[in-house]
C-alpha positions, 0 to 999 in steps of 0.5 A: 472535470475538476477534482473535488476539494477534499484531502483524501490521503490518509494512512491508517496501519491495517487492524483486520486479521485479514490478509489483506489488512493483517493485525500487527503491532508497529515496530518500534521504529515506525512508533517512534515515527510519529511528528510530523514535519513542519517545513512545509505546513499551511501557514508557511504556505503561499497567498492567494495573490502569489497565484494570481492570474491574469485570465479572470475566468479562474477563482483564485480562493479555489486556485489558492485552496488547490494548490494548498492541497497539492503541497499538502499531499505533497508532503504526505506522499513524502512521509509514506515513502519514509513510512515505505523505506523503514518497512523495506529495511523490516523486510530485510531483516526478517529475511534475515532470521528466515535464512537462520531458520533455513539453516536450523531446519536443514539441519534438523529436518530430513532431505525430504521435510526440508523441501517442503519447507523451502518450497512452502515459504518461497510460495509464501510470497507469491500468493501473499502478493498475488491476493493483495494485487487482485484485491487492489485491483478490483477495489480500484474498479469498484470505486471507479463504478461509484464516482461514475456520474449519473449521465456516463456512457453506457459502454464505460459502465458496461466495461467496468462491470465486465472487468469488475466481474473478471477480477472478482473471479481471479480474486476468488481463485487467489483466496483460494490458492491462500486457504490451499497455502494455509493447509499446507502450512499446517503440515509444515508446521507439524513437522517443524514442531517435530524437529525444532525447540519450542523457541526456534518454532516461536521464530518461525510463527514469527517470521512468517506473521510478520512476513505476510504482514510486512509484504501487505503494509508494503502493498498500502504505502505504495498503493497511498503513494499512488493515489496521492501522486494521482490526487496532485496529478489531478488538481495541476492539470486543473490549474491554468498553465502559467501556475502549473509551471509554479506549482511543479517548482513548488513540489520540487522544493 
């Protein structure tokens, strides 16, 4: 079935506190990071004869328009991967003043406080990831349910609602395992509160806000990367062969 002519990929920074879309101001290098480049926009793009061929069975208008399409989400994919480079380095440096914190903390805290610090925020992570993955997952099934066309086999919707059943369990019991992580960082918290300064605790809100919210936007790009890399997928194997050979050493300039 040929894809549908609508350019879906847009990426829009997350505003809900949730953790899956968590709410956090855009740093000031990605605000900086706003035009868009131009070496590749519509006007520049080919002809419709550029693309002619010679089986009479295909519209050029809509090979025109697909092929548009495909270098246009070409160039989108490219600026999420710029996007994903610049949260990659925010990353690092947040790391960065979470090794200074441990470093504060071990010598502040007991043998004991510091275990339970180190351990909450080495789990940090994993359950952070953990939520958005199955979150992705079963987003992905839902949306693979609703583009079913009315005439589809009954066992391919029979298998979607199974595993659409299954990830909503998983993602129940990561939700979980988040509320249970959120209590443990209110005990750690008060006994950070104990031992810190008011401002050495502020870099500690800090750092673990934005580590969650850093690991979420990472999520996204790379799930907008995939989608789009999917969208071209789709629309060149929708092309004749002869232009599907044109069009990769287009994607490839």
């Amino acid at each position: 079935m040929a894809p549908k002519l609508s350019c879906e990929l847009i990426y829009s920074r997350p505003s809900s506190p949730d953790i899956t879309s968590p709410q956090c101001e855009l740093p000031t290098r990605r605000r900086r990071y706003r035009k868009r480049k131009q070496t590749k926009s519509c006007e520049f793009l080919p002809t419709p004869t550029a693309f002619a061929t010679t089986n009479c069975n295909f519209d050029e208008d809509k090979i025109h328009a697909k092929i548009n399409m495909a270098l246009n989400l070409r160039l989108q994919t490219d600026e999420l991967k710029i996007l994903k480079d610049l949260v990659d380095i925010e990353m690092e440096q947040n790391e960065g003043l979470g090794n200074q914190l441990h470093n504060i903390v071990k010598k502040a805290c007991n043998e004991k406080e510091v275990e339970k610090y180190n351990t909450f925020v080495k789990d940090s992570d994993k359950v952070i990831n953990l939520l958005l993955s199955v979150s992705q997952r079963l987003s992905r099934v839902e949306n693979e349910i609703k583009k079913l066309p009315c005439d589809a086999e009954k066992e391919e919707l029979v298998s979607l609602c199974r595993k659409r059943r299954r990830l909503s369990g998983q993602y129940n019991d990561a939700k979980d395992l988040k509320e249970n992580h959120d209590r443990r960082q209110r005990t750690v918290s008060e006994i950070l509160t104990s031992c810190l300064t008011s401002k050495q605790y502020a870099n500690f809100e800090l750092y673990m806000k934005m580590k969650s919210a850093l690991i979420a936007e990472q999520r996204e790009l790379e799930e907008q990367c995939r989608r789009g890399e999917k969208q071209i997928e789709n629309l060149r194997d929708s092309l004749p062969e002869e232009l599907q050979i044109k069009l990769d050493k287009m994607l490839d300039e």
